[in-house]
ROBAKE-318462 format. One record per residue (C-alpha): chain; y, z, x. Coordinates in Angstrom, 3 decimals. Each point is the difference from the previous one (the first is absolute). Layout:
R ch       yy       zz       xx
R  A        Y        Z        X
...
This chain:
R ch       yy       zz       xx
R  A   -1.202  -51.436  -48.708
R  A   -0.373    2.699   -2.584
R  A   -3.321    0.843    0.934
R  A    0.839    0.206    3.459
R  A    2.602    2.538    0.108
R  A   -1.851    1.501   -2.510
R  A   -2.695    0.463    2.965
R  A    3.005    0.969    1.854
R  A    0.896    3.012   -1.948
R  A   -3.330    1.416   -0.800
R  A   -0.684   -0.049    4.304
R  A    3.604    1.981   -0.018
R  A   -1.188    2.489   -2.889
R  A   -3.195    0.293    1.901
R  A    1.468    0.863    3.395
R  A    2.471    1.981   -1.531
R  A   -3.125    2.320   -1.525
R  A   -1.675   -0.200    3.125
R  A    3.413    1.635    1.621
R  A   -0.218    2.721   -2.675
R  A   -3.509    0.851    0.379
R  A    0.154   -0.026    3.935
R  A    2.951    2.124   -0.475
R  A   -1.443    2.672   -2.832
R  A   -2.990    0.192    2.156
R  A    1.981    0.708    3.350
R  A    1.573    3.029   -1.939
R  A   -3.002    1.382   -1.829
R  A   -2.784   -0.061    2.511
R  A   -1.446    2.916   -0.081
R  A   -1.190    1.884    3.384
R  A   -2.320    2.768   -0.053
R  A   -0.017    2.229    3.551
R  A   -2.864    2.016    1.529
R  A    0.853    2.980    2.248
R  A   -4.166    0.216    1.344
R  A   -1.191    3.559   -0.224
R  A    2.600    2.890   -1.090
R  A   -0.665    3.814    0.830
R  A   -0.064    1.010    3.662
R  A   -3.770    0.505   -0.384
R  A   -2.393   -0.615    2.385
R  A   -1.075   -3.524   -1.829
R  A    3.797   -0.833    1.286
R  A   -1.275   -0.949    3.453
R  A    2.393    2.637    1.900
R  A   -0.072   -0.700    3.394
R  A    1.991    2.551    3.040
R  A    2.933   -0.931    1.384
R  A    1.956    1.386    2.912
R  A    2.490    2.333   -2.052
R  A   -2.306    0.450   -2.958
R  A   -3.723    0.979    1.308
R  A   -2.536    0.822   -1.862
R  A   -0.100    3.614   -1.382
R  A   -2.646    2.360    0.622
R  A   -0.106    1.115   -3.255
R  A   -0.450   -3.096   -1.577
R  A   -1.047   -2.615    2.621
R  A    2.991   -2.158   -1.415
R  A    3.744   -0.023    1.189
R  A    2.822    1.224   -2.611
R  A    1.656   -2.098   -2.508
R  A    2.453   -1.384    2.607
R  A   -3.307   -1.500    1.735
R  A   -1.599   -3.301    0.040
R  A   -1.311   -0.533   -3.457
R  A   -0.699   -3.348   -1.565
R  A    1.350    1.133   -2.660
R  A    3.274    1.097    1.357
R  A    0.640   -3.746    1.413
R  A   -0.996   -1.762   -3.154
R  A    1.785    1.567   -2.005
R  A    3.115   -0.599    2.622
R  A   -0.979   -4.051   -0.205
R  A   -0.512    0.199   -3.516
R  A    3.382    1.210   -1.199
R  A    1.806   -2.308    2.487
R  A   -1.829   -2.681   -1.355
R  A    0.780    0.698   -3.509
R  A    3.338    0.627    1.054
R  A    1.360   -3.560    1.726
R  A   -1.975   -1.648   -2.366
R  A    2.836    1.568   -2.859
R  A    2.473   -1.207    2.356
R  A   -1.865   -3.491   -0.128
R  A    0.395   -0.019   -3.746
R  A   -3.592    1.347   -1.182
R  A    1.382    2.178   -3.335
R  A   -0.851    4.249    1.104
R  A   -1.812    0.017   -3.463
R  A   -2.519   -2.659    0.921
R  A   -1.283    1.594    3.806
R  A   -2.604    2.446   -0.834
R  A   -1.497    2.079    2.361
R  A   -3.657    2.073   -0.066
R  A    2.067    3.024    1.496
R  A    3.518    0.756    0.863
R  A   -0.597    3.346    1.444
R  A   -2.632    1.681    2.621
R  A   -1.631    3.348    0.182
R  A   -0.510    2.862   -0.961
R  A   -0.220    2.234    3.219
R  A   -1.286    1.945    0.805
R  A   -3.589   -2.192   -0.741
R  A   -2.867    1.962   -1.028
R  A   -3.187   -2.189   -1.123
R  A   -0.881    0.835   -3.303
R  A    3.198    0.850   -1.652
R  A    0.995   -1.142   -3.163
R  A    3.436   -1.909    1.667
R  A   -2.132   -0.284    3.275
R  A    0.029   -4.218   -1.107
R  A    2.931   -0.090   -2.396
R  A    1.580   -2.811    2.143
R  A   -3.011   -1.346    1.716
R  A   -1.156   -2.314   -3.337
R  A   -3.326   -1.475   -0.702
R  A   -0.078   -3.609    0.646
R  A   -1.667   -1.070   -3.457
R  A    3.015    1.994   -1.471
R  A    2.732   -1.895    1.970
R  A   -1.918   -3.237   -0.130
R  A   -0.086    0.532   -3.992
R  A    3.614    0.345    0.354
R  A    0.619   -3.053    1.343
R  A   -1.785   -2.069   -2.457
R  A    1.497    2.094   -3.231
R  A    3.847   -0.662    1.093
R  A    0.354   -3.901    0.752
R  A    0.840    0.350    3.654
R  A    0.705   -3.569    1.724
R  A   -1.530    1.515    3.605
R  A   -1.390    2.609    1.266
R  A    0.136    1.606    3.512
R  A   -1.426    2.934    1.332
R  A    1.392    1.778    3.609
R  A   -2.211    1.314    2.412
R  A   -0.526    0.289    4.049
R  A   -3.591   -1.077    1.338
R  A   -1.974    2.473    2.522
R  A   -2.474   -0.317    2.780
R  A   -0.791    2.738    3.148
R  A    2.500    2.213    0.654
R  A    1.447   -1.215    2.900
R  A   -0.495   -3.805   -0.109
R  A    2.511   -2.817    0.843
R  A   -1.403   -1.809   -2.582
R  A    3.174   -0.739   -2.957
R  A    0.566   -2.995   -2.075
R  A    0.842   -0.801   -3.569
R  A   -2.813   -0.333   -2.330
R  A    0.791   -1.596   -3.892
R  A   -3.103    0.414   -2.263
R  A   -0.491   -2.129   -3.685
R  A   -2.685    0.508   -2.398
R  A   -2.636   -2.584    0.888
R  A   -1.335   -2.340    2.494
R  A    1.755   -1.404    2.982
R  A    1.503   -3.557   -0.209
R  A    2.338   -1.941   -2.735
R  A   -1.424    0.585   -3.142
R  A   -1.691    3.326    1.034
R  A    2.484    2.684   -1.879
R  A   -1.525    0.495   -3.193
R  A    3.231    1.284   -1.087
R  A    1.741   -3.549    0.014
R  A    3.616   -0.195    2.192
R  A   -1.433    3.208    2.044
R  A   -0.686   -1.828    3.196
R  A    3.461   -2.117   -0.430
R  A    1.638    3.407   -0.086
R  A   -1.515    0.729    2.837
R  A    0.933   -2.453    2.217
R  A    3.598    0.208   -1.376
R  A    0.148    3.827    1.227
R  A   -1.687   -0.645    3.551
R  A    2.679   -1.325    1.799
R  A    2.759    2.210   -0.796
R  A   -2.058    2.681    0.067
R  A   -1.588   -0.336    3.389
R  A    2.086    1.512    3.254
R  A   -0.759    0.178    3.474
R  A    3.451    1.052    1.139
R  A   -0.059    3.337    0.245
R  A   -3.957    0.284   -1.330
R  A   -2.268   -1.568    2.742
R  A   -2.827   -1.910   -2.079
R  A   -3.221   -0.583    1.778
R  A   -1.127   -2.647   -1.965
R  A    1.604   -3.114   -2.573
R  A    3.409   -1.397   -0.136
R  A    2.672   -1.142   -2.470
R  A   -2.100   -3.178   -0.241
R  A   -3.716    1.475    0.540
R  A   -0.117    1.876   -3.285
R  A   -2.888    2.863   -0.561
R  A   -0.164   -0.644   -3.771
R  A   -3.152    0.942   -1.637
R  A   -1.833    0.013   -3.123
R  A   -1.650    3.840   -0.957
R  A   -3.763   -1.043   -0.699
R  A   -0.352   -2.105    3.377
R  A    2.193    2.498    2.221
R  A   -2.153    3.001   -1.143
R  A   -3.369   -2.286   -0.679
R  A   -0.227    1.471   -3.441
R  A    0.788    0.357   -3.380
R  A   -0.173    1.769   -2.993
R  A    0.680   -1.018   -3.907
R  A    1.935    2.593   -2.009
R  A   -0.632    0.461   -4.058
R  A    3.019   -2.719   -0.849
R  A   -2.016   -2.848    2.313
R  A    2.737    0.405    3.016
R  A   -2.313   -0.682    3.204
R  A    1.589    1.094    3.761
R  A   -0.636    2.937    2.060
R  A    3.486    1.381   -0.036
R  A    0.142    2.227   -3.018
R  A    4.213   -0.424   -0.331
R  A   -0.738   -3.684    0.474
R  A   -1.996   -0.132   -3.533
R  A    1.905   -1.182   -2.445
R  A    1.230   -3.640   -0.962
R  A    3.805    0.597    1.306
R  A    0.097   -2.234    3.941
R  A    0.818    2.124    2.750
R  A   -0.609    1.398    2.736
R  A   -0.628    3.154    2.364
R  A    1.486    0.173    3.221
R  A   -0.967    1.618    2.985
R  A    3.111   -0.274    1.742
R  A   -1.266    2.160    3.734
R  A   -2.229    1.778    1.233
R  A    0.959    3.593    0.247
R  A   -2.326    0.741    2.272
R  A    1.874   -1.614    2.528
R  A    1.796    3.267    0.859
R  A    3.618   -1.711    1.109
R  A   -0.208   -2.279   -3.898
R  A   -0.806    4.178   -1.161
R  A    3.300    1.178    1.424
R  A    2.482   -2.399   -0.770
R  A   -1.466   -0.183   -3.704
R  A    1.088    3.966   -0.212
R  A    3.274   -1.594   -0.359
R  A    1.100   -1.074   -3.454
R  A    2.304   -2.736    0.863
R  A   -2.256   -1.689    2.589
R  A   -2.871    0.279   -3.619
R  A    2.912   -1.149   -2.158
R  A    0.027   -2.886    2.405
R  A   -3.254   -0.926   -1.030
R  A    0.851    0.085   -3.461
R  A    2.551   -1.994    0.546
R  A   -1.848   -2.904    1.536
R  A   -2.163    0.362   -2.955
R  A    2.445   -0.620   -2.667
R  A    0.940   -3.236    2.327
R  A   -3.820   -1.812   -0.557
R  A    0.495    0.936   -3.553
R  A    3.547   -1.237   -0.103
R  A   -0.955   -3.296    1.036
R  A   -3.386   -0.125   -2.336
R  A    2.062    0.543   -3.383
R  A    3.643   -1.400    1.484
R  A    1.385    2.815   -0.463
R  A    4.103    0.605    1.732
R  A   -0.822    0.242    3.556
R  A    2.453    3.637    1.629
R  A    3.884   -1.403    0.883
R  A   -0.266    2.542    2.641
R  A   -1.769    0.637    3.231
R  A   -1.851    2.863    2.135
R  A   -0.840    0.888    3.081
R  A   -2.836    1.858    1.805
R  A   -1.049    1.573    3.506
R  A   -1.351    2.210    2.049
R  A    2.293    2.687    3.279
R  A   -2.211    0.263    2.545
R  A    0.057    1.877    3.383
R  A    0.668   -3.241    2.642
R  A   -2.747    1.546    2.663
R  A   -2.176    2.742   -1.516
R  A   -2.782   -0.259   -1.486
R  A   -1.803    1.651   -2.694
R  A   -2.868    1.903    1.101
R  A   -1.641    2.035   -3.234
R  A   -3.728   -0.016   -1.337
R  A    1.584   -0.743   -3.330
R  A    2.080   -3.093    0.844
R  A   -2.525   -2.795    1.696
R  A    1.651   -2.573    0.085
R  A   -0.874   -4.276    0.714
R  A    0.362   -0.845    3.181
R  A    3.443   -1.527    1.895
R  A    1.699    0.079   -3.732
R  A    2.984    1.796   -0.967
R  A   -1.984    2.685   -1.681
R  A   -0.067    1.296    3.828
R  A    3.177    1.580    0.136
R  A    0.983    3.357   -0.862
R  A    1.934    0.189   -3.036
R  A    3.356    1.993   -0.008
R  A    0.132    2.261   -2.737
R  A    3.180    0.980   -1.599
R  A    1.814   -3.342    1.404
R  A    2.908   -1.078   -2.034
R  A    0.917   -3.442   -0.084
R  A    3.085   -1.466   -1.018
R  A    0.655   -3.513   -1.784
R  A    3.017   -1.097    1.052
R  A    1.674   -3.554   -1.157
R  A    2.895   -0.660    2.390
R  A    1.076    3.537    0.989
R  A   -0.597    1.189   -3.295
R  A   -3.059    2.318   -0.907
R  A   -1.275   -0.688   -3.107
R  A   -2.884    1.928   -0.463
R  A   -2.169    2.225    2.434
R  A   -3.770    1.185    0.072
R  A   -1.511    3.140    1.224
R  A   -3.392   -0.405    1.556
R  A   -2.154    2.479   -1.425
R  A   -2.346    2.030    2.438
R  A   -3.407   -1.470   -1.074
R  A   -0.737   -1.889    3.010
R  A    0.685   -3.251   -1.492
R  A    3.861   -1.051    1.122
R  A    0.671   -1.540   -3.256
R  A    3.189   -1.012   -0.943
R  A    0.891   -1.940   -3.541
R  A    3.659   -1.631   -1.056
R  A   -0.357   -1.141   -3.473
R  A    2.620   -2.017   -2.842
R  A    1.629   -2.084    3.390
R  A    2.014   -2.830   -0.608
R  A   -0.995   -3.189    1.656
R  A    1.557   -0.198    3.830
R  A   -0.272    1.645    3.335
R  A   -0.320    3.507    0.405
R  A   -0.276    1.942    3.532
R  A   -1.587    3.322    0.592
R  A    0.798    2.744    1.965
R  A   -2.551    3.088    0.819
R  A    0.898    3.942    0.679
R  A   -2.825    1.968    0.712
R  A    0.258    3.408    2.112
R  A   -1.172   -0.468    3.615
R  A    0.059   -3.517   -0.128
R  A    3.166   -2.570    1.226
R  A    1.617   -2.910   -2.105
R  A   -1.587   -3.143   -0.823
R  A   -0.233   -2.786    2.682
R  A    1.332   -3.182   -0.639
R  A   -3.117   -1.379   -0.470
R  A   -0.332    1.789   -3.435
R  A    3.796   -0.228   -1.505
R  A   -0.782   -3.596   -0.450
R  A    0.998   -0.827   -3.510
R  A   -2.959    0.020   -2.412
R  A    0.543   -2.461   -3.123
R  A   -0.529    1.379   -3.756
R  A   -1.263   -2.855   -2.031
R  A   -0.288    0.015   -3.989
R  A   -3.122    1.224   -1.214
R  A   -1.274    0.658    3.390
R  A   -0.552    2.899    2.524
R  A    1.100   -0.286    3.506
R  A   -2.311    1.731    2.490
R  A    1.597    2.018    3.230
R  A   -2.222    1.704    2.967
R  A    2.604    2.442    2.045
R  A   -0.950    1.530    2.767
R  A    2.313    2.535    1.518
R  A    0.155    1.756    3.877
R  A   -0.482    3.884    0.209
R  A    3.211    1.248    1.997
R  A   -2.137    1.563    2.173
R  A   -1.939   -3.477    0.730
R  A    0.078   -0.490    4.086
């Protein structure tokens, strides 16, 4: 009898350590964030848009432009941020760069890269300061031009369970693909939530390299022992995915869905509050611009209305309202929303109410973002 409970109370002290561990660990992983590129330099992949062309004088569009490293950035600190909120500690997210620039560029410089770090450094980083994971940010590229956009998650190795020669990578990855990916307002042209385009670095890029402390990939952020990832979250060369991400909130969004893969990977405290996400579009025009091809008989069609505002209303009540830049995207973001139904309401200049087909109530769920396409009728419409 003795022996038994004694059995009985060492499985208790056991599972009671277990608790504490699971629960140390939970509050002391350690997260280390990589904004790709950093200083509005040509290796930044600008691209044109249609309010910020390329300048004469440099061949690149100002600061306000598409840069990679503009968007990020933008993901990055999102990311960093709800994963606080999700009870990561501030002191153990690192990031390779918190900042962009300088501007004006000029090659050669002694600043010219002062944001725009080596990989060996960052990867050296990484290894020196214990991080748990590691993630690096960026947006993928093919012609200018193409429909071609889908998610792309990279791991140091080779393809297939087992592959990630940083062990746990290729776990991470699959816990950040479905909350990452989204076709809602983003029309992918290839995978799903359940088709996953996971790969490892040295079969992807059918090569690899070894660097001086035995690390072999092809990614040079990838090379060090810490799992991890780098995502290609779009392409930006799918000129309507290069408009909306000039807006910050709809990049934050991104970030956001982020910090949900790696929420569920380490169990971290999933948000208590909701958000939601969409697009005011012209009802019956549609966009005609050399800048702004867009996929066939998908939303991306539509002329966006710049300078919309849209109001969140619960009951009669506003609660919060969004102004719709003038980027050509038609973004609109509601963040911190309690759980429930919400309606929306849209006031744009030259353009009537809502119809009833789009004051339906939209429903904020925990943790989640709600998606909304609006589509609104010029006044002049016949």
């Amino acid at each position: 009898m003795k022996e038994a409970m004694k059995k009985i109370m060492l499985c208790f002290a056991a599972g009671i350590i277990a608790m504490g561990a699971s629960a140390q660990s939970t509050s002391d992983v350690r997260i280390y964030i990589n904004p790709g590129h950093g200083s509005w330099g040509p290796n930044d992949r600008p691209m044109p848009t249609i309010p910020y062309p390329n300048l004469a004088s440099t061949g690149r569009p100002d600061t306000c432009g598409f840069y990679e490293s503009n968007t990020d950035l933008w993901k990055c600190l999102k990311l960093g941020e709800t994963l606080e909120k999700m009870g990561v500690q501030k002191k153990n997210i690192m990031y390779s760069r918190r900042l962009n620039g300088p501007y004006p560029y000029v090659s050669g410089a002694s600043d010219a890269e002062k944001y725009n770090r080596s990989l060996s450094e960052i990867s050296a980083e990484v290894d020196a300061n214990n991080m748990d994971m590691f993630i690096s940010i960026h947006s993928n590229a093919a012609t200018d031009g193409t429909t071609t956009n889908y998610p792309l998650i990279l791991y140091r190795g080779k393809d297939g369970d087992g592959g990630d020669y940083a062990q746990g990578s290729r776990n991470i990855c699959k816990a950040l693909w479905k909350p990452h990916y989204m076709d809602e307002l983003d029309p992918q042209s290839a995978y799903s939530r359940t088709s996953m385009n996971i790969r490892g670095d040295i079969d992807f890029y059918h090569d690899s390299w070894t660097n001086l402390k035995g690390y072999e990939g092809y990614l040079g952020v990838l090379m060090h022992s810490v799992p991890g990832c780098l995502i290609e979250g779009f392409f930006h060369t799918y000129q309507p995915a290069r408009h909306r991400a000039l807006n910050k909130d709809y990049c934050g969004q991104e970030g956001v869905r982020v910090a949900r893969g790696i929420c569920d990977y380490f169990k971290l405290s999933p948000e208590k509050t909701g958000y939601i996400m969409g697009t005011v579009k012209d009802m019956h025009e549609k966009i005609a611009n050399n800048l702004f091809n867009y996929a066939p008989n998908t939303n991306d069609q539509w002329l966006p209305v710049n300078g919309a505002k849209v109001l969140l209303k619960k009951g009669d009540e506003t609660v919060q309202t969004y102004q719709v830049d003038k980027l050509y995207n038609g973004i609109f973001v509601f963040e911190g929303l309690e759980p429930g139904d919400y309606t929306l309401e849209v006031e744009a200049n030259g353009y009537k109410s809502l119809t009833d087909e789009y004051k339906k109530p939209v429903t904020v769920k925990a943790n989640e973002t709600s998606y909304v396409k609006l589509l609104v009728e010029s006044s002049s419409y016949a």
